[in-house]
C-alpha positions as CSV (number, residue, x, y, z in Angstrom):
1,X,0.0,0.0,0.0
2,X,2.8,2.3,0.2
3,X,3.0,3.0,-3.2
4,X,-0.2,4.5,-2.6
5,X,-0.2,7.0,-0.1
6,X,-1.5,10.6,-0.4
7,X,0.9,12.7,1.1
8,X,-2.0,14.9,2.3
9,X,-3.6,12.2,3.7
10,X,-2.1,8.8,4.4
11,X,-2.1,5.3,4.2
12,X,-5.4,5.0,5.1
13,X,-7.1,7.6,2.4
14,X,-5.9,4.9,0.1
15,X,-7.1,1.9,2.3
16,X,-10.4,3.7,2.6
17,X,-11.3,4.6,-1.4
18,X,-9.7,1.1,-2.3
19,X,-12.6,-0.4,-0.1
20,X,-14.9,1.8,-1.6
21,X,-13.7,0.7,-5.1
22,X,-14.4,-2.9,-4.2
23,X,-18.1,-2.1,-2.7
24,X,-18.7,0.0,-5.6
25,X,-17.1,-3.0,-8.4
26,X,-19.3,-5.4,-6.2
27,X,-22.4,-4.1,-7.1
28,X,-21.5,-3.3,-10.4
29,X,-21.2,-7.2,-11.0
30,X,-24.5,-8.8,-9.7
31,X,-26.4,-7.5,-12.8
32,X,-23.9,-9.4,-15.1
33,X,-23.9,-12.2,-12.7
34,X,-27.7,-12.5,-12.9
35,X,-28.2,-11.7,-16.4
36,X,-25.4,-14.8,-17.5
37,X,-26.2,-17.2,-14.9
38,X,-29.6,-16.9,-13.4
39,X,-32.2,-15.4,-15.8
40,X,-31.0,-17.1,-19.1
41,X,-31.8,-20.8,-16.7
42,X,-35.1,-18.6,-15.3
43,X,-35.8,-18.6,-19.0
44,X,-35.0,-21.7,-20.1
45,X,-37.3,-23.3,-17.1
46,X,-40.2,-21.3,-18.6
47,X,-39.1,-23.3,-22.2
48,X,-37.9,-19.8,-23.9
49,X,-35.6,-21.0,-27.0
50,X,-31.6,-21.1,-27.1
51,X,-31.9,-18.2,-30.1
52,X,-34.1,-15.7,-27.6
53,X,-31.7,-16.4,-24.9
54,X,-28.8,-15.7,-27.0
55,X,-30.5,-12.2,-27.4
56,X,-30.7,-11.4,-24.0
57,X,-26.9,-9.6,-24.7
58,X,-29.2,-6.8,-26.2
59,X,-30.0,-6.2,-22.2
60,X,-26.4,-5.1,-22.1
61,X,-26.4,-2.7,-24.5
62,X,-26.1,0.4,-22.2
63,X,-22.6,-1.0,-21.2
64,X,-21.9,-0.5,-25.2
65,X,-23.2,3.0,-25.5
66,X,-22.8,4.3,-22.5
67,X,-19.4,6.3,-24.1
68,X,-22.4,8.7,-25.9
69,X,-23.1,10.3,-22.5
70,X,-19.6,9.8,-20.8
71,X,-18.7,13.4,-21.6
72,X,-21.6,14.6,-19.2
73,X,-20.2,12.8,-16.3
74,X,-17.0,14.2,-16.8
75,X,-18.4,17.8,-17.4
76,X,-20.8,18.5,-15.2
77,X,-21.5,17.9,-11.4
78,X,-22.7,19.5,-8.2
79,X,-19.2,20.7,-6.6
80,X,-20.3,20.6,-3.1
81,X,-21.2,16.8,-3.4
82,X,-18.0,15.8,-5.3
83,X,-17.3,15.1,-8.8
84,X,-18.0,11.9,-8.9
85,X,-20.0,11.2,-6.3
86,X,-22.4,13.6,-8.0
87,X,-23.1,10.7,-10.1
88,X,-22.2,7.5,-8.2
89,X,-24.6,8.0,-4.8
90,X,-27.8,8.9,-7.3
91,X,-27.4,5.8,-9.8
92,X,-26.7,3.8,-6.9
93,X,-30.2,4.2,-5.8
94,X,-31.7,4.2,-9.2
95,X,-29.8,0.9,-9.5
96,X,-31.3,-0.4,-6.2
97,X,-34.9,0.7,-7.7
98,X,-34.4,-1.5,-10.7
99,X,-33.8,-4.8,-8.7
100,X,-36.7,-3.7,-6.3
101,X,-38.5,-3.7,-9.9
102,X,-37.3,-6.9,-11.1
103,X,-38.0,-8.6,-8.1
104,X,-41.6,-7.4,-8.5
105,X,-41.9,-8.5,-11.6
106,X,-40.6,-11.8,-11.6
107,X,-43.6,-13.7,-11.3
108,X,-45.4,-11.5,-14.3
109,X,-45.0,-11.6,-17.9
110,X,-41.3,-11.5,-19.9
111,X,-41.4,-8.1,-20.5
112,X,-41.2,-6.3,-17.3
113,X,-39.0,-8.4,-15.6
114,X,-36.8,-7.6,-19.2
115,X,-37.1,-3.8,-18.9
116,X,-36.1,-4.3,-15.6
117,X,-33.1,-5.9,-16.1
118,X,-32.4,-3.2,-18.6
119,X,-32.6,-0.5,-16.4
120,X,-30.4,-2.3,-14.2
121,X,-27.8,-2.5,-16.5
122,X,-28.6,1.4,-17.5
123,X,-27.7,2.8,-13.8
124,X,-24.9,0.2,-13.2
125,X,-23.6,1.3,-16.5
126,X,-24.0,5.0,-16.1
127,X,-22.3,5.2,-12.6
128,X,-19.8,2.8,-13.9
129,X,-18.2,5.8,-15.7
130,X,-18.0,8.2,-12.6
131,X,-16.6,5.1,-10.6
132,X,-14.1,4.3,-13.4
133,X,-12.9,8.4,-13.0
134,X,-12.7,8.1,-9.2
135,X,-10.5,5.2,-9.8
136,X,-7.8,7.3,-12.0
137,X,-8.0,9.8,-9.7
138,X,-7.3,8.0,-6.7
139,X,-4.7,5.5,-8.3
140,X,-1.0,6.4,-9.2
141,X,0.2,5.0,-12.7
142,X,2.5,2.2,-11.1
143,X,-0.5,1.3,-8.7
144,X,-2.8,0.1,-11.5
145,X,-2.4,-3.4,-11.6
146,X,-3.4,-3.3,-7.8
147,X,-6.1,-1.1,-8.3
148,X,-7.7,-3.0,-11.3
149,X,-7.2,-6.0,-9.3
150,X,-9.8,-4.5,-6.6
151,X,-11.9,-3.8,-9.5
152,X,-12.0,-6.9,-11.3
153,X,-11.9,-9.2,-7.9
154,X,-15.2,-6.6,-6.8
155,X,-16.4,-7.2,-9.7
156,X,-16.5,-10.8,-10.0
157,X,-17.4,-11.0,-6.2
158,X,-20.8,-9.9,-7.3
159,X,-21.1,-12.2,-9.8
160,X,-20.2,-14.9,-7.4
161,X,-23.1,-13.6,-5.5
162,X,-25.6,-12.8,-8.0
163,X,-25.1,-16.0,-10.1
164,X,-23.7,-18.3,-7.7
165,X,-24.6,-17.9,-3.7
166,X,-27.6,-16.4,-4.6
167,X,-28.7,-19.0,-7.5
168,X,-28.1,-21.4,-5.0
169,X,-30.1,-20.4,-2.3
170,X,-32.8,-19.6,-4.8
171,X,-33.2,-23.3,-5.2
172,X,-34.4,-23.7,-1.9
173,X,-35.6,-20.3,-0.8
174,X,-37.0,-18.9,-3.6
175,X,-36.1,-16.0,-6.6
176,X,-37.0,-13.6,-3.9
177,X,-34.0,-14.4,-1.9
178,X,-31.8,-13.4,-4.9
179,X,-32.8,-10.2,-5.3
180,X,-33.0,-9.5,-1.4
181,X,-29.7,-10.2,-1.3
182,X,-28.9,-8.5,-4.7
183,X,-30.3,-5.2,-2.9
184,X,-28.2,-5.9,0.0
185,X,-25.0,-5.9,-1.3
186,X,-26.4,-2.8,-3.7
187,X,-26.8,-0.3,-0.3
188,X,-23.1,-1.4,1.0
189,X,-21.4,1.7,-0.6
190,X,-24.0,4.1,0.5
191,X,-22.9,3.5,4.1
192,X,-19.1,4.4,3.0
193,X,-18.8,7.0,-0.3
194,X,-20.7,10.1,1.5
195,X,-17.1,10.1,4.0
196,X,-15.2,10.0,1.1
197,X,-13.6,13.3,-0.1
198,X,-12.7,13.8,-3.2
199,X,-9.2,15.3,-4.6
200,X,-9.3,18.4,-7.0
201,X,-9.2,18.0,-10.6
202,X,-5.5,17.6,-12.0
203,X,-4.7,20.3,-14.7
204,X,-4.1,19.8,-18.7
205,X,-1.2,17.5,-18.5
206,X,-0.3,19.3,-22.3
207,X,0.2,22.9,-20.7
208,X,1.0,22.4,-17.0
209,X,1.5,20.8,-13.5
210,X,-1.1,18.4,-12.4
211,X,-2.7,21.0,-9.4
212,X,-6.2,21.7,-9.0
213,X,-8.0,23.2,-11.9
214,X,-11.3,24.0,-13.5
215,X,-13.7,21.5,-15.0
216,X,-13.1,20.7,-18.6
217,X,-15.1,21.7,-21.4
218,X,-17.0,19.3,-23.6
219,X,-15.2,20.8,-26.5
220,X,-12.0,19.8,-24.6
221,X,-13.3,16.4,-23.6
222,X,-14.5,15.6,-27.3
223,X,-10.9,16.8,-28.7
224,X,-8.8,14.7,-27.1
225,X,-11.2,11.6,-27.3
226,X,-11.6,11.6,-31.1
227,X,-7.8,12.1,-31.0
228,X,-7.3,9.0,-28.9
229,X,-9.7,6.7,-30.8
230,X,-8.7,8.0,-34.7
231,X,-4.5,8.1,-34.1
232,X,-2.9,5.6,-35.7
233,X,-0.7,5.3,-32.5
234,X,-3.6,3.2,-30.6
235,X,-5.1,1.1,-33.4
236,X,-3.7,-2.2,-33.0
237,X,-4.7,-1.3,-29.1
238,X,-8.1,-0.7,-29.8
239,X,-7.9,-4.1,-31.9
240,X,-6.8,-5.9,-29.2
241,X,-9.1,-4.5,-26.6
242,X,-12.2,-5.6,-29.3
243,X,-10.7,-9.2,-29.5
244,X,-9.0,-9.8,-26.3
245,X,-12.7,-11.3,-24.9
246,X,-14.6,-12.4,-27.9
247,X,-13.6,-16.1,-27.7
248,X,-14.1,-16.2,-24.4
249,X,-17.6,-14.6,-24.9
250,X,-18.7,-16.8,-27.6
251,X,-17.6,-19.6,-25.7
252,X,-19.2,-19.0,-22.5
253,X,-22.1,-17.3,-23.1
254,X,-24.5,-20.6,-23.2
255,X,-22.3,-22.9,-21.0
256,X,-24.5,-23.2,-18.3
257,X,-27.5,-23.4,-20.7
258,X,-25.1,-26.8,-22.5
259,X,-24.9,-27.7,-19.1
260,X,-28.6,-27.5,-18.2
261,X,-29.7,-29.0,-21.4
262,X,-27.6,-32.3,-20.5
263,X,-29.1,-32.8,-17.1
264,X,-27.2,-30.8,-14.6
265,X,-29.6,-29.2,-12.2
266,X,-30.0,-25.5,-11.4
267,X,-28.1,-26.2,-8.0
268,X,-25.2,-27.8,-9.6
269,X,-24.6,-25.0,-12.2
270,X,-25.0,-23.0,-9.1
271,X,-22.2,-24.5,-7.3
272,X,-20.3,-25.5,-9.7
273,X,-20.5,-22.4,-12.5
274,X,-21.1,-19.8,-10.3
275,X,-19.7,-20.5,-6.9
276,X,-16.4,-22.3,-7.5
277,X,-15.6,-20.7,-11.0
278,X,-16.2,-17.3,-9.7
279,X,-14.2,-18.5,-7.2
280,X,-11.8,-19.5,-9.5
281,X,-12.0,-16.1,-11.8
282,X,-11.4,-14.2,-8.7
283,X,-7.8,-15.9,-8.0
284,X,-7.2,-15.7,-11.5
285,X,-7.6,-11.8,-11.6
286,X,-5.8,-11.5,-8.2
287,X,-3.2,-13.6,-9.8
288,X,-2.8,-11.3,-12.8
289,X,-2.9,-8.1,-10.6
290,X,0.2,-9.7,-8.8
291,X,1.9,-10.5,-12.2
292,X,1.0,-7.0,-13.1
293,X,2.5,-5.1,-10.1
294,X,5.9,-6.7,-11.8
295,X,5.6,-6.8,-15.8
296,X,3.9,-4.9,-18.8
297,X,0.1,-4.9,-18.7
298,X,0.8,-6.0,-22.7
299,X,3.4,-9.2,-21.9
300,X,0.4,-10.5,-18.9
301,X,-2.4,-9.6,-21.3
302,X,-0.6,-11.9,-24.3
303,X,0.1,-15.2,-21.4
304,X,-3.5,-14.7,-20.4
305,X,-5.0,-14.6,-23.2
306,X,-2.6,-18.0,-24.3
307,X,-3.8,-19.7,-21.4
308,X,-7.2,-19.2,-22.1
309,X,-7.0,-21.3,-25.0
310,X,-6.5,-24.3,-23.0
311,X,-10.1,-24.1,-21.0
312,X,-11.9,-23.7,-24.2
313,X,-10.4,-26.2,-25.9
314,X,-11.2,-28.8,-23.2
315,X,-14.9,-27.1,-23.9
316,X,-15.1,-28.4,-27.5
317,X,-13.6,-31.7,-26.3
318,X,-16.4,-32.1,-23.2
319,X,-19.4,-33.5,-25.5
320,X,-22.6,-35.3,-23.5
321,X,-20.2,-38.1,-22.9
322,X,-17.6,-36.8,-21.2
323,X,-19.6,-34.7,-19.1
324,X,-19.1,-35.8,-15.6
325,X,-18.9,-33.4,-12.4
326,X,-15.2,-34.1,-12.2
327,X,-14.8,-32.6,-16.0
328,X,-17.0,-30.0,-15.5
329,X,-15.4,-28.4,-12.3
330,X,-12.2,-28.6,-13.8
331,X,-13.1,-27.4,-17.1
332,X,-14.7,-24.4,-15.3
333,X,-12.1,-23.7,-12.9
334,X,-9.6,-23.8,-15.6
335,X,-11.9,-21.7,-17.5
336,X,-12.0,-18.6,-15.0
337,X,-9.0,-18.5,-14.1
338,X,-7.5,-17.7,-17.0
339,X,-10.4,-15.9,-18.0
340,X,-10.2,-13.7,-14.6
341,X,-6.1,-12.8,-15.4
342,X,-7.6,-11.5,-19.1
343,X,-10.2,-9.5,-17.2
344,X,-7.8,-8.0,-14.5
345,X,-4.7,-7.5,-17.6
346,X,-7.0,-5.4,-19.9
347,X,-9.3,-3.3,-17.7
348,X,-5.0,-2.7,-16.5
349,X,-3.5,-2.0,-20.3
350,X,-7.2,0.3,-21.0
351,X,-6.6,2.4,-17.9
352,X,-2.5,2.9,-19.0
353,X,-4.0,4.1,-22.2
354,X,-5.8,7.4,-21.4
355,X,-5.1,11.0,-19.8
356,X,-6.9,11.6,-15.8
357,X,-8.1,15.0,-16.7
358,X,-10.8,13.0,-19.2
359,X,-9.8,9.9,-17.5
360,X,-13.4,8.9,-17.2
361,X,-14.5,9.5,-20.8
362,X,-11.8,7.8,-22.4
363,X,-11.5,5.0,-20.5
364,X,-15.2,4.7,-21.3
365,X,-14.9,4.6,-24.7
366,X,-12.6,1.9,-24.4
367,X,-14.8,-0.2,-22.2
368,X,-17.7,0.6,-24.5
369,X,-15.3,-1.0,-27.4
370,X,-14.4,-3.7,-25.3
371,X,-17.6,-4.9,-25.0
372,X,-18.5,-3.9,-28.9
373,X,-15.8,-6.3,-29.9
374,X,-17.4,-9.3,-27.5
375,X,-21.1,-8.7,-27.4
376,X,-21.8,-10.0,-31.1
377,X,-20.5,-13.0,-29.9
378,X,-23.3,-13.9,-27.0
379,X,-26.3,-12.3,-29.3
380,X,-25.1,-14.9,-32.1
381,X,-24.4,-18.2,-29.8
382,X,-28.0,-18.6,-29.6
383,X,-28.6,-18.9,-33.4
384,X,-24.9,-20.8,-33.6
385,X,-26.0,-23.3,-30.9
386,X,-29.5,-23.8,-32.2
387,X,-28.3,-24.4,-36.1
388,X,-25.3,-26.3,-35.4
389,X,-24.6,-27.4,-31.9
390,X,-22.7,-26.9,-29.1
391,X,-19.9,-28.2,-29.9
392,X,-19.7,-25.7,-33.2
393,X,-20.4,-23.0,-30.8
394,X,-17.4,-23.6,-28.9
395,X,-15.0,-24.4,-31.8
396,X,-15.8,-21.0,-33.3
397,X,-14.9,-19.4,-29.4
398,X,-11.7,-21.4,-29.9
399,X,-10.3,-19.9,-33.3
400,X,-11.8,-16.0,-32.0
401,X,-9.9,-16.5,-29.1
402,X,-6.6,-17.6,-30.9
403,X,-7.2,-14.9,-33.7
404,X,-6.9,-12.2,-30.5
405,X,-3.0,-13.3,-30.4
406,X,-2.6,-11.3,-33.7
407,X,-3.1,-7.7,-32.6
408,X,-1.7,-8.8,-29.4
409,X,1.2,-8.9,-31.0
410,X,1.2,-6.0,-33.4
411,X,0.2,-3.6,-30.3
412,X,3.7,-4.6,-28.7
413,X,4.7,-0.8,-29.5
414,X,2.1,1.2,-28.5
415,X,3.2,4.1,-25.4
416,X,1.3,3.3,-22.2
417,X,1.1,6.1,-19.4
């Protein structure tokens, strides 16, 4: 934590916004984690087809776009609250209204419960930009591996919840205890952020000192976001943030649908899926944020993403006859923990990319990229699954992800921060 301290404040300044990080991250991750694990199997119990499930990617959608409106969060704000907490305490609460909403509509028609889960992904998203800002402004450049590792290790935590603990229990108590325990976890940064105070905007970085200085200006925000997405200097990095996942998406995206459709129950996928491979994808990232504190974001983004190879290989290889529990928990553990050092190593190579004064905006645009280069992916793998199987679905997430190692490799050059 050393490398952390504020000189105006301390070890524990760190300590304290790291820990809000990790609430923050937390939440952030149940949507995901209920969207992938427990509504496409709340689905597939009411007999909705593979090719409608595949679609439900579209719910995601604000996590693509969300870039459009990034500018705003970095512009404007009430000064007295904070910067960003001018925007992270009200979408937390919107957030929390969604599930409330979803719960409520659970036991209804499709199309409530679907609007829901929009919204949720809406807030989540939105405040997902102010939290990503905080995060540059809190974290010094050779303290991004640790910090991304808090994010991604948050971040899969509520997955672990959402579609694992939670799925479980929902077996025996009920859907209702999912989202009680969704909205829990939801209200854990409220109790913390409003003691949090924020440190003053660093200056333009092109003409001066990083001290305290005004907001920027939209004009200056657009500027030096089109120049970071057009240069040439970043386009094999951009290609490789688009491919670094899309394997892995097209891969995963219906494994615990394969799983369900060969007999595994609801519980097992549960356990096994959610608890023990989100498990396993939190070591994974905590593994790559170690890794990271030591070597280029680039050299533990290429290993990771050559280690994920092996997991969904043993995919294509686990037809209905090899699929055993033994298999399957290794297969997934494998799976996530390689796919949890990818998470950690490109949120890490993203944030070395951009500039804090617009830190949140273009670190947006590159999440909103990342998950334009993957999402195609999980709305097709219904329609790929349907037509032709499984087992073609998971070939085709085997050659994406080896076809990732090519800008990998011609983004060797490109100038972090």
């Amino acid at each position: 934590m050393q490398n952390l301290r504020d000189a105006g404040n301390g070890a524990k300044y760190s300590k304290f916004a790291l820990f809000i990080l990790f609430l923050l991250y937390m939440s952030q991750g149940l949507p995901y984690g209920f969207q992938r694990m427990a509504l496409p199997l709340m689905l597939r119990d009411r007999g909705v087809s593979l090719t409608d499930i595949g679609f439900l990617g579209l719910l995601s959608l604000p996590w693509m776009f969300k870039a459009l409106w990034a500018p705003l969060v970095d512009r404007f704000y009430w000064q007295r609250l904070g910067r960003r907490k001018s925007w992270i305490l009200p979408m937390q609460f919107l957030f929390i209204g969604a599930i409330a909403m979803a719960a409520a509509a659970s036991t209804a028609s499709l199309t409530p419960l679907l609007v829901a889960v929009l919204l949720m992904n809406l807030f989540a998203a939105t405040q997902d930009i102010a939290v990503d800002g905080f995060a540059i402004d809190v974290l010094k450049p050779h303290a991004l591996g640790l910090g991304n590792t808090v994010q991604v290790v948050g971040y899969k935590g509520g997955m672990v919840l959402a579609g694992g603990v939670l799925l479980s229990l929902s077996a025996v108590y009920g859907w209702g205890s999912l989202y009680g325990g969704m909205m829990f976890v939801a209200a854990l940064p409220l109790l913390f952020l409003p003691f949090f105070k924020e440190k003053p905007i660093p200056a333009d970085t092109e003409h001066g000192p990083e001290n305290s200085a005004p907001s920027p200006t939209l004009k200056e925000i657009l500027r030096k976001t089109f120049r970071m997405v057009t240069g040439r200097e970043l386009r094999w990095a951009i290609a490789l943030i688009m491919m670094g996942k899309l394997g892995e998406e097209m891969a995963g995206s219906l494994f615990t649908t394969y799983l369900f459709d060969n007999g595994i129950t609801r519980e097992q996928i549960g356990t096994w899926v959610g608890s023990y491979g989100m498990a396993a994808s939190i070591t994974g990232s905590a593994l790559g944020g170690i890794l990271l504190m030591r070597y280029r974001a680039w050299t533990i983004l290429g290993l990771a993403i050559a280690l994920r190879l092996g997991p969904i290989a043993m995919q294509c290889w686990m037809t209905p006859e090899h699929l055993s529990p033994t298999n399957v928990i290794i297969v997934t553990v494998l799976e996530h923990v390689t796919g949890g050092m990818v998470t950690t190593a490109i949120f890490t190579y993203m944030m070395s990319l951009v500039e804090k004064r617009v830190g949140a905006t273009e670190y947006t645009i590159l999440c909103s990229l990342e998950v334009l280069g993957k999402s195609p992916a999980a709305w097709s793998s219904g329609f790929i699954a349907e037509r032709f199987g499984y087992q073609a679905l998971f070939l085709l997430g085997l050659a994406l992800a080896t076809a990732a190692l090519i800008p990998w490799w011609k983004a060797r050059k490109v100038v972090t921060h």
